[in-house]
DRENVODREN-355754 format. One line per 8 residues: number of its first residue (from 1); their letters; for each residue x, y, z negated of C-alpha. Coordinates in nm, 2 decimals. Layout:
! DRENVODREN-355754
NUM	A	X Y Z  ... .
END
This chain:
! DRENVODREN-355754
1	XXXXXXXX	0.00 0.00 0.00  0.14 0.34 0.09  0.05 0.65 -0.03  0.11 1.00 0.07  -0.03 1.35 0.26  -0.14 1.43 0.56  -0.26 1.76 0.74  -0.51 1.60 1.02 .
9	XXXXXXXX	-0.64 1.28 1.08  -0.47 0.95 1.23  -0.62 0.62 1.27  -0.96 0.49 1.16  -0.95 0.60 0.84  -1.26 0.42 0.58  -1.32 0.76 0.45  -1.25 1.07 0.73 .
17	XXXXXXXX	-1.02 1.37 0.68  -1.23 1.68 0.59  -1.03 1.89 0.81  -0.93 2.15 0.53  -0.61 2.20 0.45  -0.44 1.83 0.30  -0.53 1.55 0.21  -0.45 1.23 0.01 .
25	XXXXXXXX	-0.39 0.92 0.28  -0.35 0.54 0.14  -0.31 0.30 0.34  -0.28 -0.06 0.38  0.00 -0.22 0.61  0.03 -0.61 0.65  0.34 -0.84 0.58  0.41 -0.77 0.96 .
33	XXXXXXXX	0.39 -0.39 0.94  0.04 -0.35 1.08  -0.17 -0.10 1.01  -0.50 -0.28 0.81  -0.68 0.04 0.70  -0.63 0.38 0.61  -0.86 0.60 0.42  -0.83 1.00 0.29 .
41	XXXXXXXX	-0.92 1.17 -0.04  -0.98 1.48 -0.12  -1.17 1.80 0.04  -1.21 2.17 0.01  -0.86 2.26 -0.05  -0.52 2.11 -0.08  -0.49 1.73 -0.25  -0.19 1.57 -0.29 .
49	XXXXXXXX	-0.10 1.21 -0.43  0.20 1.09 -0.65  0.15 0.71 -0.81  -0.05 0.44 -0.64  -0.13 0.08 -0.79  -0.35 -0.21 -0.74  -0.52 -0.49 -0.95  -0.54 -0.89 -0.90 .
57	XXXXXXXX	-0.86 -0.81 -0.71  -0.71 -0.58 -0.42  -0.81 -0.30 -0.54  -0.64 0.03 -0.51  -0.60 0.32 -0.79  -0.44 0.66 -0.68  -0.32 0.91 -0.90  -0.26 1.29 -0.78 .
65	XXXXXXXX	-0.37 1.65 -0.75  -0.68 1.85 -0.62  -0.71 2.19 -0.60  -1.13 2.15 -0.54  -1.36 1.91 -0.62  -1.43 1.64 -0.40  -1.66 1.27 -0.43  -1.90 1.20 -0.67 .
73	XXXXXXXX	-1.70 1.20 -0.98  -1.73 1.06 -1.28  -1.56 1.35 -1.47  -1.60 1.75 -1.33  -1.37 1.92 -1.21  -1.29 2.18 -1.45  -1.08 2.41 -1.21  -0.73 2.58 -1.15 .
81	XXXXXXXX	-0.62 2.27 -1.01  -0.68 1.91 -1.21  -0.51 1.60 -1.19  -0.74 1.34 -1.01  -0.72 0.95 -1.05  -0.97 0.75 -0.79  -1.06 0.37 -0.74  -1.04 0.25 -0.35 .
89	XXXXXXXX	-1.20 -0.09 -0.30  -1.02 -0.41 -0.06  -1.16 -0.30 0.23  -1.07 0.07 0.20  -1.39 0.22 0.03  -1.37 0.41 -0.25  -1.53 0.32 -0.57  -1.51 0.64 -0.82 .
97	XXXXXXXX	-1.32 0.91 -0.87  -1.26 1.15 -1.15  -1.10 1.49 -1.27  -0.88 1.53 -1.59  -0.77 1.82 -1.69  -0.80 2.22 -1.82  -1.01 2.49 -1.62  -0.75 2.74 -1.75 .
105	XXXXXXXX	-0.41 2.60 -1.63  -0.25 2.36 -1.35  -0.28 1.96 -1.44  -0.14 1.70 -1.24  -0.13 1.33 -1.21  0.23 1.15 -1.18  0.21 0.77 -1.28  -0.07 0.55 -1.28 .
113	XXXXXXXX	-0.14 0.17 -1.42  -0.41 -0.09 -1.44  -0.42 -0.37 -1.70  -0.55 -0.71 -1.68  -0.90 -0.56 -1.83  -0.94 -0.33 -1.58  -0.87 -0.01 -1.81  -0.64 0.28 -1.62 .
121	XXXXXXXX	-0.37 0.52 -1.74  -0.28 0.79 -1.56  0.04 1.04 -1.74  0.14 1.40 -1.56  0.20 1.74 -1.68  -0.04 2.02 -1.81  -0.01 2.37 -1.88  -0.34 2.41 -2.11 .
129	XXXXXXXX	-0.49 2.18 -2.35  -0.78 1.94 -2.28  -0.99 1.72 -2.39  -0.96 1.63 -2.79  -0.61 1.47 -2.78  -0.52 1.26 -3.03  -0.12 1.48 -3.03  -0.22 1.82 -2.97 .
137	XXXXXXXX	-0.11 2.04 -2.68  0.23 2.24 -2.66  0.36 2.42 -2.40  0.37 2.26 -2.08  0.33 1.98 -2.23  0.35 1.52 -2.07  0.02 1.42 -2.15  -0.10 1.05 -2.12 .
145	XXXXXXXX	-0.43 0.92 -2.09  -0.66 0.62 -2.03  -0.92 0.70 -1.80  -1.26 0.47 -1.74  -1.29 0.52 -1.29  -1.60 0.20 -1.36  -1.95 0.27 -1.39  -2.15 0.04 -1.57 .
153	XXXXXXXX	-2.36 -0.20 -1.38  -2.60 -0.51 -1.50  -2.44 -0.85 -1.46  -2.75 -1.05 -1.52  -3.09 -1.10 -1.64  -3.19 -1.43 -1.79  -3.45 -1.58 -1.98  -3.44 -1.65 -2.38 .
161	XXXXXXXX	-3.72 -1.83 -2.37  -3.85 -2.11 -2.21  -4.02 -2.06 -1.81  -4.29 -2.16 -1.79  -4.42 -2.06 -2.11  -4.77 -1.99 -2.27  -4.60 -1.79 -2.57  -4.76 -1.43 -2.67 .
169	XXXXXXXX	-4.44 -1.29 -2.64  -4.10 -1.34 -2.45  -3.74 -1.22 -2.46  -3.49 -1.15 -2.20  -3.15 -1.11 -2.21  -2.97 -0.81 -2.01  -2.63 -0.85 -1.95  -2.42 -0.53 -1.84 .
177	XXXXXXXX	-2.07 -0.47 -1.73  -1.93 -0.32 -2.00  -2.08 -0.20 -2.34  -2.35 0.06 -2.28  -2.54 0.32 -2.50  -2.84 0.50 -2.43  -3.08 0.18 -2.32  -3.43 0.25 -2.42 .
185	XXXXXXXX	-3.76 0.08 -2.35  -3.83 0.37 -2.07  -3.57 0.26 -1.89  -3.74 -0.11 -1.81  -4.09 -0.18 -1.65  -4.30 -0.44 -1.62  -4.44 -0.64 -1.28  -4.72 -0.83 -1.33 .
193	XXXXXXXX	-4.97 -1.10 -1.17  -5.26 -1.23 -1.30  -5.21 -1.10 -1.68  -5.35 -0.77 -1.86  -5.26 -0.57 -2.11  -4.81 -0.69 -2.07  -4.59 -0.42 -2.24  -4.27 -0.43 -2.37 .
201	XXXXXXXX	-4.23 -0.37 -2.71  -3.86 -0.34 -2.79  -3.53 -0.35 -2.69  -3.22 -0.40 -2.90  -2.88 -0.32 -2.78  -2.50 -0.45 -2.89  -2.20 -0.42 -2.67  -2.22 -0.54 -2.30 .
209	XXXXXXXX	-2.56 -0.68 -2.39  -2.94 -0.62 -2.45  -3.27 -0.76 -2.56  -3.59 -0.69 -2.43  -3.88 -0.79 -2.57  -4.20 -0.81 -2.36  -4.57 -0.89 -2.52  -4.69 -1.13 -2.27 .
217	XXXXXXXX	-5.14 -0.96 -2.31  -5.35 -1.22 -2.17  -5.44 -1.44 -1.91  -5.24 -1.66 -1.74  -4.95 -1.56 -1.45  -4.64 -1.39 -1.36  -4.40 -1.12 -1.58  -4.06 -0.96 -1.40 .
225	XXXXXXXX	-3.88 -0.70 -1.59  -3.70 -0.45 -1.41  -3.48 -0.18 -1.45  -3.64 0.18 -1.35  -3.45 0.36 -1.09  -3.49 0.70 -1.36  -3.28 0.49 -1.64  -3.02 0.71 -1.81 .
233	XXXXXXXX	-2.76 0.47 -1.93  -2.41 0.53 -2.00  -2.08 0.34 -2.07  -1.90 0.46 -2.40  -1.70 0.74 -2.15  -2.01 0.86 -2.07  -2.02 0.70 -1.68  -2.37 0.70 -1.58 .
241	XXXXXXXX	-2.54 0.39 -1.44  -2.61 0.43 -1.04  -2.69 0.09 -0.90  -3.06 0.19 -1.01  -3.32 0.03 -0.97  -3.21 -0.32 -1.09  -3.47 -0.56 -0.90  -3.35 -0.91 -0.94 .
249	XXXXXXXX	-3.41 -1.03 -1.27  -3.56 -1.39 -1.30  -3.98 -1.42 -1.35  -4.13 -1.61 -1.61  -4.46 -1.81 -1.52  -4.73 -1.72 -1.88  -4.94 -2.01 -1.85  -5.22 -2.02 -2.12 .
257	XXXXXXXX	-5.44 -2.22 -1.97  -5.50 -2.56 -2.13  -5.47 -2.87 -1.91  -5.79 -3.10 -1.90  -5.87 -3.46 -1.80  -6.08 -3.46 -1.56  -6.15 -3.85 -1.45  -6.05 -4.14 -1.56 .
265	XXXXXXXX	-6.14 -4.44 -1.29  -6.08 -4.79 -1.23  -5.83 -4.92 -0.94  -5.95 -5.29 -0.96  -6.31 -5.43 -0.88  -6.52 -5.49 -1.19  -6.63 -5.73 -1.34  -6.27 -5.90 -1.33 .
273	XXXXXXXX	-6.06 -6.14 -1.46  -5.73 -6.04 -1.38  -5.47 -6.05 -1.67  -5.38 -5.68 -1.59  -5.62 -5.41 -1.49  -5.52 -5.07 -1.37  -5.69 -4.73 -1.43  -5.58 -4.38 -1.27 .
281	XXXXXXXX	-5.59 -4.09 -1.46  -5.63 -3.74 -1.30  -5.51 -3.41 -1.50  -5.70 -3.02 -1.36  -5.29 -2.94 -1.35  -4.91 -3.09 -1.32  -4.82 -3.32 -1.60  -4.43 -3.34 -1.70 .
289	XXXXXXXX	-4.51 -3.66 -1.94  -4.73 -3.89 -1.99  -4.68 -4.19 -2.19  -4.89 -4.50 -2.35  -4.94 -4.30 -2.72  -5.12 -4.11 -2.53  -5.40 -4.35 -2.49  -5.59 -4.60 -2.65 .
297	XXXXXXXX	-5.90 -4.86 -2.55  -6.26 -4.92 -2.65  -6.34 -5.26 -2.64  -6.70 -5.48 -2.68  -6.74 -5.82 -2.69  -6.54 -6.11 -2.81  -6.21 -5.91 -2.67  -5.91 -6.00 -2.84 .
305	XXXXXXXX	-5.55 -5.84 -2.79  -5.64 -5.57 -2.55  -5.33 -5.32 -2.48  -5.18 -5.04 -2.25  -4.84 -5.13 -2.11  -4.77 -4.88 -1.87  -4.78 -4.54 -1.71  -4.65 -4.42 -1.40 .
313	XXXXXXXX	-4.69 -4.14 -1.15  -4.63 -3.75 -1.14  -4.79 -3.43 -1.06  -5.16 -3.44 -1.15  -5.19 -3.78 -1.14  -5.11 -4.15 -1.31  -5.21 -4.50 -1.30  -5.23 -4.63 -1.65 .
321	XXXXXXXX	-5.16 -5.06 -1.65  -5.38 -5.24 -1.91  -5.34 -5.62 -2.06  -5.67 -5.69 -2.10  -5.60 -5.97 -2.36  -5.84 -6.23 -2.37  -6.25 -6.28 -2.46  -6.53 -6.13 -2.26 .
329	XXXXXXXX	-6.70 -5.79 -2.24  -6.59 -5.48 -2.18  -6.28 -5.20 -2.17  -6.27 -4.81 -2.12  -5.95 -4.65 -2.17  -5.98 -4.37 -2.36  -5.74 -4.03 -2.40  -5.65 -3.96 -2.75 .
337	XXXXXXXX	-5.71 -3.67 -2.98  -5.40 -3.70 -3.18  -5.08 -3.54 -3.00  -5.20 -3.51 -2.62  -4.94 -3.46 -2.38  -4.88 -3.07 -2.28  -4.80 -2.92 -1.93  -4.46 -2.77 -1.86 .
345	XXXXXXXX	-4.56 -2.43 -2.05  -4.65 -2.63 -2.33  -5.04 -2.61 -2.38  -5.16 -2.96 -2.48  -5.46 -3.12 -2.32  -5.79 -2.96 -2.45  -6.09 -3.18 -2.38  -5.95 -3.51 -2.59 .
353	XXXXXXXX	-6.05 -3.73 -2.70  -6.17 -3.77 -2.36  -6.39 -4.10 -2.34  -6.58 -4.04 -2.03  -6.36 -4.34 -1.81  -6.50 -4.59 -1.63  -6.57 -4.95 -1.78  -6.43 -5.32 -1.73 .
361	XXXXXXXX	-6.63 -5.57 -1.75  -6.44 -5.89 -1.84  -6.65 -6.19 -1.82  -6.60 -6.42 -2.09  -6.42 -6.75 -1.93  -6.59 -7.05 -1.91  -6.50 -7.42 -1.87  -6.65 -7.75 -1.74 .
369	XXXXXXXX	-6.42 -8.07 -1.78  -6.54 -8.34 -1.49  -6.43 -8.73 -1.42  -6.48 -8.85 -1.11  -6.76 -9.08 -1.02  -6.67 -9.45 -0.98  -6.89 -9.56 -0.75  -6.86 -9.30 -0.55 .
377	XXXXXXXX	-6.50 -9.28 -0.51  -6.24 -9.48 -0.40  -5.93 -9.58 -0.15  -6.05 -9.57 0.26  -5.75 -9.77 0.50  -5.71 -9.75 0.85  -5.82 -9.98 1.08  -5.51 -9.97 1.25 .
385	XXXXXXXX	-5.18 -9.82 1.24  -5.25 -9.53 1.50  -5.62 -9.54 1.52  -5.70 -9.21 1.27  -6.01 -9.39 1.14  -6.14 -9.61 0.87  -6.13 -9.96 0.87  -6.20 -10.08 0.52 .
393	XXXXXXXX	-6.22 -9.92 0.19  -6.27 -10.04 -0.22  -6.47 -9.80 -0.47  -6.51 -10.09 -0.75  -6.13 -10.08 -0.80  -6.00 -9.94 -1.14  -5.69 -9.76 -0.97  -5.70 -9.63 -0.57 .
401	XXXXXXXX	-5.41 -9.61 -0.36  -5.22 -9.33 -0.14  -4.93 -9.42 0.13  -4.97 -9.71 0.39  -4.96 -10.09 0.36  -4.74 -10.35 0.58  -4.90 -10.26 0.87  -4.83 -9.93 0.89 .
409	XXXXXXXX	-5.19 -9.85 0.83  -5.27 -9.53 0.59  -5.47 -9.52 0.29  -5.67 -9.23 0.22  -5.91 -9.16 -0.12  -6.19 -9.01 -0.18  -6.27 -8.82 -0.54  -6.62 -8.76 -0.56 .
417	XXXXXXXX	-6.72 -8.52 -0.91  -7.10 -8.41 -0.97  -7.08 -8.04 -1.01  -7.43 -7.99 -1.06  -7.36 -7.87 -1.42  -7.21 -7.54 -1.32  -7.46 -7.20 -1.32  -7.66 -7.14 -0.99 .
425	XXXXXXXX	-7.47 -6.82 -0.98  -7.11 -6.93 -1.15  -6.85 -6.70 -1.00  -6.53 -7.00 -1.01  -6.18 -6.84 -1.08  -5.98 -7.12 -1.15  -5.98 -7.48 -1.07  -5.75 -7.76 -1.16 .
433	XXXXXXXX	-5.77 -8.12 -1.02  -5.54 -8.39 -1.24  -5.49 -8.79 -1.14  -5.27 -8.97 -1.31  -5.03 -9.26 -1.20  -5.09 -9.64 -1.26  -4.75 -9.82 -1.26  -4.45 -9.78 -1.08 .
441	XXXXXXXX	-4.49 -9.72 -0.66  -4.48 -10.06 -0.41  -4.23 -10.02 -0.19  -4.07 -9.66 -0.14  -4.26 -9.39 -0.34  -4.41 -9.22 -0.06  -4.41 -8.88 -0.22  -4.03 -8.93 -0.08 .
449	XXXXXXXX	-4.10 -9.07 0.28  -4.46 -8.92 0.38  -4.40 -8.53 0.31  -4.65 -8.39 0.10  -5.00 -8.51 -0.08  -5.28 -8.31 0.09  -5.63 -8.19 -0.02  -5.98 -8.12 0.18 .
457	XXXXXXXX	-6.30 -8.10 0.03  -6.60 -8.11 0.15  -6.99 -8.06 -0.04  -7.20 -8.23 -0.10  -6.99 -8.48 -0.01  -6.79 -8.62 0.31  -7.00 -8.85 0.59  -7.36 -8.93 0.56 .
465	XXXXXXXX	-7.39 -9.02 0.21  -7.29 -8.94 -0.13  -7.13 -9.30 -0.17  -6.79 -9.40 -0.04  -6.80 -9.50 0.32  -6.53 -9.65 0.58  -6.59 -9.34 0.81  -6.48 -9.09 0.47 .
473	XXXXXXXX	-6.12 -9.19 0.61  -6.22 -8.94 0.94  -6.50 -8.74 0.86  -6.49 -8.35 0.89  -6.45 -8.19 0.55  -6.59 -7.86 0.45  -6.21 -7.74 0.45  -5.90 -7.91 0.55 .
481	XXXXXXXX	-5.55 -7.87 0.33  -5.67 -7.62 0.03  -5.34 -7.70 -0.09  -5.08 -7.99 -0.20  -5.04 -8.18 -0.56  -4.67 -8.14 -0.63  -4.49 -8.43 -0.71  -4.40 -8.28 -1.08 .
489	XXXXXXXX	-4.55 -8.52 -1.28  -4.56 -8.45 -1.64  -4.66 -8.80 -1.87  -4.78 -8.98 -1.55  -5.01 -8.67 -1.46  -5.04 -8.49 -1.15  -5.17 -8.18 -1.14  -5.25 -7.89 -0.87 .
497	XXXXXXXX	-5.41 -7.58 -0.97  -5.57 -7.32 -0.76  -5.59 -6.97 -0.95  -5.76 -6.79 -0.65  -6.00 -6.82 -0.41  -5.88 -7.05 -0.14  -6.22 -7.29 -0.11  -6.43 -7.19 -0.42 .
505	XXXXXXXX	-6.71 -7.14 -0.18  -6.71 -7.52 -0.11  -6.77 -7.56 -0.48  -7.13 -7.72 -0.48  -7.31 -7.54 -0.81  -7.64 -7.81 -0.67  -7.47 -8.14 -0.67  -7.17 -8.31 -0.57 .
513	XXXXXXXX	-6.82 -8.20 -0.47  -6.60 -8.46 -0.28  -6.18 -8.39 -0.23  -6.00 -8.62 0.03  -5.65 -8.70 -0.07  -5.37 -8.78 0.21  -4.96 -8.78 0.24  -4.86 -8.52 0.52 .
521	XXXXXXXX	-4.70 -8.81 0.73  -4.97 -9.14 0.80  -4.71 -9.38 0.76  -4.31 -9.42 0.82  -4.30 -9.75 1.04  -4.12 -9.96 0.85  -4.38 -10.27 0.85  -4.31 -10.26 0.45 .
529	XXXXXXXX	-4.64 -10.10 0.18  -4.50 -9.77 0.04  -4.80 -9.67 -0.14  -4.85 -9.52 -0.51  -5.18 -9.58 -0.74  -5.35 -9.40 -0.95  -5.64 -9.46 -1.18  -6.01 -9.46 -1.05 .
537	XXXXXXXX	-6.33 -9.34 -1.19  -6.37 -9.71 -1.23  -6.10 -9.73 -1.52  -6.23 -9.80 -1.83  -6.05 -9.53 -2.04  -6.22 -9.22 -1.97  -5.96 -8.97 -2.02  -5.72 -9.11 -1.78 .
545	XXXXXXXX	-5.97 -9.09 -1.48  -5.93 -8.76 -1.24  -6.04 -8.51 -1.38  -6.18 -8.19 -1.24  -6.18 -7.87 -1.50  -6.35 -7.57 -1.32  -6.35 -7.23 -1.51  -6.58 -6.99 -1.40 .
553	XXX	-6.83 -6.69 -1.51  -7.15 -6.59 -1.55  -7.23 -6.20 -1.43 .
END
């Protein structure tokens, strides 16, 4: 940086020559010697410049004398010539200047320095005395002095509260430059939307920073504080605030308004049995958290161990998850009255407890245990090895047989159950069918060599009549492979259960069902009987014959 006079204008200086007399130049020239920029100081009369310094941040401070005034500075110039210091940005522009010095006598600026603080000191020569000097004046007298070339300016303005809020009264912080005096509640206003009757009722002052209190009135929306353009505050030197009006401070949302419930519906069908039911719960606003102490059940009936387990969603909206324990009758879930959950300003949920939901009804479970029908069940065999139809078949037998025999020829059985019993308008929701093994398999166990053991049903029954017939081998069942009876038995007992509605509609609530049991593959062509028993309707012990348990409900 170079510093000097000139008495006309050269390059293109920031700030131009004034054409009067001389000025002060500075300018900046690169590593390379290339002109950067240049600027001038001074007008009116004769300036001339003596020290020159910069800070970490590239700017420039200049030290000198003016024989007029000149800028807009921070201290008057007092006249007979005063000793100026000014502030010249990175870029050229300057920042402040100031006058120091006695009307009455000749002052002068000839050194100049900036600390890490940004505080300058400037020393020259005076003739008169001035200012209140802390060694008094003699004649043509060194002085030294630390000016202030920085105007205070706000650094930020942040809440001190939370946003958004529903409070009747906020703070915010103000955050300035350097310590201020002079800040009173005149020099703030208030924006407003949606609220009446906002004023701010205090502000308290220390150092760099203030706090402004601000009465929130009523109703519910927005509150930005702002610094007036006619504030009057001042830095401790007496520098007057000029980036005025201040316009950019945060905006706190003043939400009073108390969240509601206002539905609480089912997501499932009803009546149901499902083991977990799910509700969805809608809030008038944005709810940050919801959680399962929010909410509690009103149950009827013989229900037993009811529970919520779960909430999730966002925004207005969640689905709540219900176990709906066991028993029959009926569940609401309800919103509690003790510690609702709040929205984001903190205004809990007003119309609890809310028990206006929709209802569950859980039918209470019912269950009918069937054996199979003797006579009317039995083993069916091919007639021959690829002819797909009966031949012969046994339904006095104690135990009936599943695989093929030593000529290749399938066996087939037929489980007949009267279902009569069950309601005219039983809803079925679960049925299990269980046979159980008689001795070890003949031959190869066929669950091992003939894929899987298949199941149709029919009602009333397959072929013309109730009773077993040769043609049950072929006839057209209700519905073909509901499903397959793993080979997992557990004590000689097979057991496939069907928990949903694959064929419940060939459940006969009048009379008889039939099932048709069959291995996957007919036979394996060895001319050897693979084939596995199990115990008959015929058997004498009750409890080992199939059985057929059917639960089901009555709406």
């Amino acid at each position: 940086y170079v510093l000097g006079g000139s008495t006309a204008t050269w390059g293109v200086p920031v700030r131009g020559f004034s054409g009067v007399d001389s000025e002060v130049f500075i300018a900046k020239v690169g590593a390379s010697g290339t002109l950067t920029w240049n600027t001038f100081l001074g007008g009116g009369a004769s300036d001339t410049g003596y020290a020159i310094t910069a800070d970490s941040s590239g700017n420039v401070y200049a030290a000198g004398n003016s024989a007029a005034t000149w800028g807009s500075p921070l201290g008057a110039y007092a006249g007979a010539g005063d000793a100026f210091v000014a502030k010249i940005d990175s870029s050229g522009g300057l920042v402040e200047n100031t006058f120091v010095g006695s009307a009455a006598a000749y002052d002068t600026a000839h050194g100049i320095a900036v600390d890490s603080s940004g505080d300058t000191y400037v020393s020259g020569a005076s003739a008169a005395t001035w200012g209140s000097p802390v060694n008094p004046f003699t004649a043509d007298a060194v002085f030294a002095a630390k000016v202030d070339v920085q105007r205070p300016t706000v650094s930020s303005f942040s809440f001190l509260d939370s946003n958004p809020t529903n409070q009747t009264s906020v703070e915010y912080q103000v955050n300035f430059s350097e310590p201020v005096t002079d800040v009173l509640i005149a020099d703030f206003g208030l924006s407003t939307s949606g609220l009446s009757f906002a004023s701010i009722t205090a502000v308290g002052c220390g150092g760099s920073t203030c706090t402004v209190y601000v009465n929130t009135g009523s109703g519910s929306g927005t509150l930005h504080l702002r610094l007036m353009g006619w504030a009057t505050i001042y830095d401790v030197s007496g520098n007057a605030m000029t980036d005025l009006p201040y316009m950019n401070g945060p905006t706190y949302t003043v939400d009073k308004t108390a969240p509601t419930v206002t539905s609480i519906t089912r997501d499932d069908p009803s009546p149901t049995t499902a083991s977990n039911l799910n509700y969805t719960v809608t809030f008038s606003e944005a709810m940050p958290w919801v959680a399962t102490s929010h909410f509690s059940l009103t149950t009827t009936g013989s229900i037993s161990g009811a529970s919520v387990t779960g909430v999730s969603g966002s925004g207005a909206t969640r689905t709540v998850t219900i176990a709906r324990g066991s028993g029959g009758g009926t569940i609401r879930l309800d919103m509690t009255a003790s510690s609702p959950p709040t929205d984001s300003a903190g205004n809990a949920v007003s119309n609890v407890p809310y028990t206006s939901g929709e209802v569950y009804v859980i039918p209470e479970i019912l269950s009918l245990t069937l054996r199979s029908q003797g006579i009317n069940d039995g083993w069916t065999l091919e007639s021959t090895e690829t002819s797909n139809v009966g031949g012969s078949k046994d339904n006095t037998a104690t135990t009936f047989r599943l695989g093929d025999d030593a000529s290749n020829r399938q066996y087939r059985t037929i489980l007949s159950f009267n279902t009569a019993s069950l309601p005219d308008i039983a809803v079925i929701t679960k049925v299990t069918l269980k046979i159980k093994r008689s001795g070890a398999p003949v031959g190869t166990n066929p669950f091992t060599i003939l894929g899987k053991l298949l199941v149709d049903t029919r009602k009333p029954y397959f072929g013309g009549s109730v009773g077993l017939a040769i043609s049950d081998f072929q006839a057209a069942a209700g519905k073909s492979n509901i499903g397959f009876i793993p080979n997992a038995p557990v004590n000689n007992w097979y057991t496939k259960v069907w928990s949903t509605d694959t064929f419940f509609s060939h459940i006969n609530l009048t009379g008889s069902t039939q099932f048709r049991l069959r291995f996957t593959t007919d036979d394996n062509n060895d001319n050897g009987a693979d084939f596995i028993s199990f115990f008959s309707g015929n058997y004498a012990t009750a409890s080992a014959r199939p059985t057929l348990i059917i639960e089901y409900y009555v709406p």
